[in-house]
C-alpha positions as CSV (number, residue, x, y, z in Angstrom):
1,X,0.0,0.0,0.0
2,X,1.3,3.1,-1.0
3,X,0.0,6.3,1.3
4,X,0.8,9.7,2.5
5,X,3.6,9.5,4.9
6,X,2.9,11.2,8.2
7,X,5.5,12.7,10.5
8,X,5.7,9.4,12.8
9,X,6.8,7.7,9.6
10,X,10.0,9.0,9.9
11,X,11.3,6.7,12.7
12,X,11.1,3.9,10.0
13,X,12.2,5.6,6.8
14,X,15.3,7.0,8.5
15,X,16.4,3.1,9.1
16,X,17.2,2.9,5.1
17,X,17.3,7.1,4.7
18,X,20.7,6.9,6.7
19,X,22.1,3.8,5.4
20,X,21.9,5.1,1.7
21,X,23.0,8.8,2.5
22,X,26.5,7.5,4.5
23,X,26.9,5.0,1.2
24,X,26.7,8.3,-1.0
25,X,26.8,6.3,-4.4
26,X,23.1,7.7,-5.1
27,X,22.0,10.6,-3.5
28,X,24.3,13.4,-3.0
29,X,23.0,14.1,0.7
30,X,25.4,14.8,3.1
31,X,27.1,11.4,4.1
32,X,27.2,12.5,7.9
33,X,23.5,14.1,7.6
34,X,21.7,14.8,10.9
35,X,18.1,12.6,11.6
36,X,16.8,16.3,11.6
37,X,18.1,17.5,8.9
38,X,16.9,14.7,6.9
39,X,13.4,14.6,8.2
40,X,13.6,18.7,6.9
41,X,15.0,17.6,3.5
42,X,12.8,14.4,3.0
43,X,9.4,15.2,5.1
44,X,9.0,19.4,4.7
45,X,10.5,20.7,2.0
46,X,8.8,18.4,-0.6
47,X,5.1,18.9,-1.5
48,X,4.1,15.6,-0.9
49,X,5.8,12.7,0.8
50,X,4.7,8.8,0.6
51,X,5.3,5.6,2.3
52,X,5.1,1.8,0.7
53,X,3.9,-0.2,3.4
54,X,3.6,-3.8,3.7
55,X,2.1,-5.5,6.8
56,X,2.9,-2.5,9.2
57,X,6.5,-2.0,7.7
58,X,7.4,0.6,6.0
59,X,9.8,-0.3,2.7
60,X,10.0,2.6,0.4
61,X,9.4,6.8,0.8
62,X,9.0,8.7,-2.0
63,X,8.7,12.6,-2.5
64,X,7.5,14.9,-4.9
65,X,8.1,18.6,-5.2
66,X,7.9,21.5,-7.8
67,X,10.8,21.5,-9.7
68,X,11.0,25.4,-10.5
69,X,8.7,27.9,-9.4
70,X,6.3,30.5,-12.0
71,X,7.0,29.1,-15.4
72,X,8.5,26.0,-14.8
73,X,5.9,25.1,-11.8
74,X,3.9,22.5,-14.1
75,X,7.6,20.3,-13.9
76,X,7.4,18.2,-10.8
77,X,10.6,15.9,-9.2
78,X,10.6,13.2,-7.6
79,X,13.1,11.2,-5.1
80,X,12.9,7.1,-4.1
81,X,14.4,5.2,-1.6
82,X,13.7,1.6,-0.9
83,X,14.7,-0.1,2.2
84,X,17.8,-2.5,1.4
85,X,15.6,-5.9,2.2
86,X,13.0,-4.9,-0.2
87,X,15.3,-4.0,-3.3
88,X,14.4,-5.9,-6.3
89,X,10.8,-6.6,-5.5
90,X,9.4,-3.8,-7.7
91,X,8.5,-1.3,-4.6
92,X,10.7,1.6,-6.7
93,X,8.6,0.9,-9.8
94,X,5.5,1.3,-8.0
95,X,6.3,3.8,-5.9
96,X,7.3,5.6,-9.9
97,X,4.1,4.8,-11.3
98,X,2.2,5.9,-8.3
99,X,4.2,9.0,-8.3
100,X,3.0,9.6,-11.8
101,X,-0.6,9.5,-10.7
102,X,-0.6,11.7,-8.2
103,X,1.6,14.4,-10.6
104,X,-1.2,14.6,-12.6
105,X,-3.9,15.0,-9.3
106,X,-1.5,17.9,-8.6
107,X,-1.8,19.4,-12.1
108,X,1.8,18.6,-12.8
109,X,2.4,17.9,-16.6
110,X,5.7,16.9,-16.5
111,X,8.2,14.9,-14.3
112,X,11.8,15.9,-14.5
113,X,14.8,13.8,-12.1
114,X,17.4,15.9,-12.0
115,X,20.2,14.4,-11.1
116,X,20.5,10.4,-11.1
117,X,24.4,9.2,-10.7
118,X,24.9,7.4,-14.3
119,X,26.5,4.8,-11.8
120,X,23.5,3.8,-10.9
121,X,22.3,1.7,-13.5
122,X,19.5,-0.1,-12.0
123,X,17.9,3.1,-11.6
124,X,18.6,4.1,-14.6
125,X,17.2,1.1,-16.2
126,X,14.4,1.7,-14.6
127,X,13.1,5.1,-15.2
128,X,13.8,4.1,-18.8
129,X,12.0,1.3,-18.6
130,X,8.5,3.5,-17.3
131,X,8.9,6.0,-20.0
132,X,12.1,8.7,-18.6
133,X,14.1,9.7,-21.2
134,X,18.2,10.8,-20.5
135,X,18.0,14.6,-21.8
136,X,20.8,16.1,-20.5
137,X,24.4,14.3,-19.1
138,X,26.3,16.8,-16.5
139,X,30.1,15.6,-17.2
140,X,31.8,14.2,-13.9
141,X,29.2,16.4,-11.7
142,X,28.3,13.0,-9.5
143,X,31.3,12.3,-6.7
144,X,30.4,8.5,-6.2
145,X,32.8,7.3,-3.0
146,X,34.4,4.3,-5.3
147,X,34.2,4.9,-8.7
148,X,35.1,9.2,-8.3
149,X,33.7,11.5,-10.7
150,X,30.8,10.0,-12.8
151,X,28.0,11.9,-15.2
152,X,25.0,13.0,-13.6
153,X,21.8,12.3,-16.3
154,X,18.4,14.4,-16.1
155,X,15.9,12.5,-16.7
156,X,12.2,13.8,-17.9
157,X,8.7,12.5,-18.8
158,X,6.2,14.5,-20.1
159,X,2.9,13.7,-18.2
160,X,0.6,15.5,-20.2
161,X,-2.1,14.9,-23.2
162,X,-4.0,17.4,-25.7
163,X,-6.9,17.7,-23.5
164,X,-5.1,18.8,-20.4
165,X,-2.4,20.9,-21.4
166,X,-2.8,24.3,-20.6
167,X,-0.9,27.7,-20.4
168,X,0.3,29.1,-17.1
């Protein structure tokens, strides 16, 4: 079950938040970050945030945000993590399409990932796979702990038909 993620959600999402921001191969979040500070980043700045829950546990958090403000407000983004026992079992796919859903309830026509470590394949792979396209590469901009400098790719979807595009 995929829902809104309250503020007592935290306790559980910061048990895979932590691990993967002190790995730093895909998020570039402060290795050392603070439970606070990650709960501020993760839980208020976005717009939205979700939870995929399974029998009481919580195994994914997703949020989604405007990406740019005024004239670049219909662009949403969107960021996934997946607690390390439930990788491979199709919770970040879901938690994608799901994300996509609710984009559009927010009016959002387009969904743009700004900044996935090409080192990364699976996730790579997988926003290909549900439609993301690679539009722009940012040379060496990614400092993944092992491999060094790798390409950052932005990623982007447009969410939007004939009958609900509109001019803002």
């Amino acid at each position: 079950m995929i829902r809104l993620a309250s503020s007592e959600d935290f306790a559980q999402i910061w048990t895979f938040f932590k691990p993967i921001a002190q790995a730093g191969e895909t998020y570039a979040y402060d290795r050392n970050i603070s439970q606070e500070e990650a709960f501020h980043q993760w839980m208020n700045l976005p717009r939205q945030t979700f939870v995929f829950e399974k029998d009481g546990e919580i195994l994914g958090s997703y949020y989604i945000k405007t990406n740019h403000a005024a004239a670049g407000a219909h662009v949403c983004n969107c960021g996934y993590m997946v607690s390390e026992a439930a990788r491979g079992q199709g919770v970040a796919a879901q938690m994608c399409e799901h994300s996509q859903q609710i984009a559009r309830e927010l009016g959002y026509l387009s969904m743009q990932f700004n900044f996935v470590a090409s080192s990364n394949a699976g996730a790579v792979r997988l926003w290909q796979k549900l439609g993301f396209d690679i539009v722009g590469r940012l040379p060496k901009a990614f400092n993944h702990p092992t491999q060094g400098l790798v390409d950052a790719l932005v990623m982007y979807k447009w969410l939007g038909d004939s009958h609900s595009d509109r001019n803002t």
